[in-house]
Steps between C-alpha positions, in 0.01 A plus 500: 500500500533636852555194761429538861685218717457421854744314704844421363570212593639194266143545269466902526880512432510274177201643358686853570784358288327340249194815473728764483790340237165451254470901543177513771534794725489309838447658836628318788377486852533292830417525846855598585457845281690616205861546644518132552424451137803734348714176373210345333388828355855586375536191329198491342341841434244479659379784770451421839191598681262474781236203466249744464660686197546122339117453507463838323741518292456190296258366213569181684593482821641141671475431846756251614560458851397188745145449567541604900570839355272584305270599798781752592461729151353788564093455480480808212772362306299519187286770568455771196642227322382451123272212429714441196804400700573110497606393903650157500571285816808271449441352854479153648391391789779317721344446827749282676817634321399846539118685532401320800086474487267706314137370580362554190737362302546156706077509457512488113545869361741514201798654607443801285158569532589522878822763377189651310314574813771621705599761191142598459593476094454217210821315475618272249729196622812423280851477561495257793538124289887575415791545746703827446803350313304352239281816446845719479652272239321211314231775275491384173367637179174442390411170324835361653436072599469519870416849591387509858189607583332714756183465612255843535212478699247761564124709394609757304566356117666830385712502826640101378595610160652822675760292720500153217639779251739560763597157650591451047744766518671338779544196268180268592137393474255692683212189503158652681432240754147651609334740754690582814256250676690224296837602561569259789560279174886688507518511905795293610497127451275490201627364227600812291643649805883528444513231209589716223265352242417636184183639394317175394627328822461806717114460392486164553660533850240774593250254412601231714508712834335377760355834697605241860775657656724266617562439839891598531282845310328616836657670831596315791483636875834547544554737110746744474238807524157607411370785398394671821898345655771572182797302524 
C-alpha cells in the first residue's frame, strides 16, 4: 500500500519505521521540505517529499502535525485527490501546552471534525490514544491477551476497515468507536485516551466518556499561541 505521512515528528516518525519495515511504500513530508528528512528517509526507505506529493501519492494519507497547524496546509492540499484515499488526523488538541485557542473547538466541535473543515476532506481520527514509544514497540500478534487497542472514529465504513486492517498489521485492535461526531470519546482525558486498554476495555472506556471537557481541557488568556498568533 502506498502511505502518505505528514509531519515527522515522534508519531509521523514511528509510523515511518514501523509502515515501511512491514513493506508499505511511505512518502514522507513536513513543513521543513524533503532535505530535512534525508536521515529518516535513509534509514527507513521511505522517499521524502513535499506535503502536497504525500496527499497524492498515498491510498492513505496521515496528517500528523499540532492542531495550530493545520490552518497553515495549503487550502488545495487534497485537490484532484481520489475519493478512495483514506486521510487520517492523529491530532490532539493541547491548548495550554501547545495550540493556544481555536474557537470552535473550545465551543464543542470534535477536534477532527474541526481538522475536517480546515482540510475541506472526510477524515478519519486514529492514532492519537497511544504515545509514540508504545506504538513503535508493544504491537502484538493477533489474538495475543492484552493487545492494545486503537480507537477509529469516522463516516465512511469502508474508510474504518481500510485503516483497522492497517492499525492489525502494526500489531493491534482497530475497535470502530463511531462517527467523527463521537470521536471526542478518544480526545485527551477520556478514559481510553493514553490507557492502553484492550479491545473489550477500550470499548468500555469509549462508553464511559463524558463529551464535558474538562476544565484544565480549555485555553487560558495567557496560552502559548493561537491560531491567528503561532508560538
Amino acid at each position: 500500500m502506498n502511505i502518505g505521512i505528514i509531519g515527522a515528528g515522534n508519531i509521523g516518525a514511528t509510523l515511518t519505521r514501523r509502515l515501511s519495515a512491514l513493506g508499505h511504500t511511505v512518502f514522507i513530508a513536513n513543513s521543513r521540505g524533503p532535505a530535512s528528512l534525508g536521515d529518516l528517509a535513509a534509514e527507513t526507505g521511505a522517499t521524502a517529499v513535499t506535503v502536497r506529493e504525500a496527499a497524492r501519492r498515498g491510498d492513505v494519507v496521515i496528517v500528523t502535525i499540532p492542531e495550530s497547524k493545520i490552518p497553515g496546509l495549503p487550502k488545495e492540499l487534497f485537490d484532484g485527490v481520489g475519493a478512495d484515499a483514506v486521510v487520517v488526523d492523529t491530532g490532539n488538541y493541547y491548548p495550554r501546552q501547545r495550540d493556544g485557542k481555536i474557537a470552535a473547538i473550545e465551543n464543542g466541535l470534535p477536534e477532527s471534525r474541526w481538522v475536517e473543515t480546515q482540510l475541506g476532506r472526510p477524515v478519519l481520527k486514529a492514532f492519537n490514544t497511544i504515545n509514540w514509544r508504545n506504538l513503535l514497540s508493544d504491537g502484538k500478534p493477533a489474538g495475543t491477551p492484552g493487545r492494545i487497542a486503537l480507537p477509529v472514529a469516522g463516516d465512511d465504513a469502508a474508510a474504518k476497515a481500510k485503516l483497522i486492517q492497517l492499525i492489525d498489521e502494526l500489531g493491534f485492535d482497530g475497535v470502530d468507536a463511531g462517527g467523527l461526531d463521537e470521536s471526542w470519546r478518544q480526545q485527551p482525558a477520556t478514559p481510553v485516551y493514553g490507557a492502553n486498554l484492550d479491545a473489550d476495555g477500550a470499548r468500555r472506556a469509549l462508553a464511559a466518556a463524558s463529551p464535558l471537557r474538562r476544565p484544565e481541557w480549555f485555553a487560558t488568556p495567557d496560552g502559548p499561541a493561537t491560531t491567528n498568533r503561532p508560538a
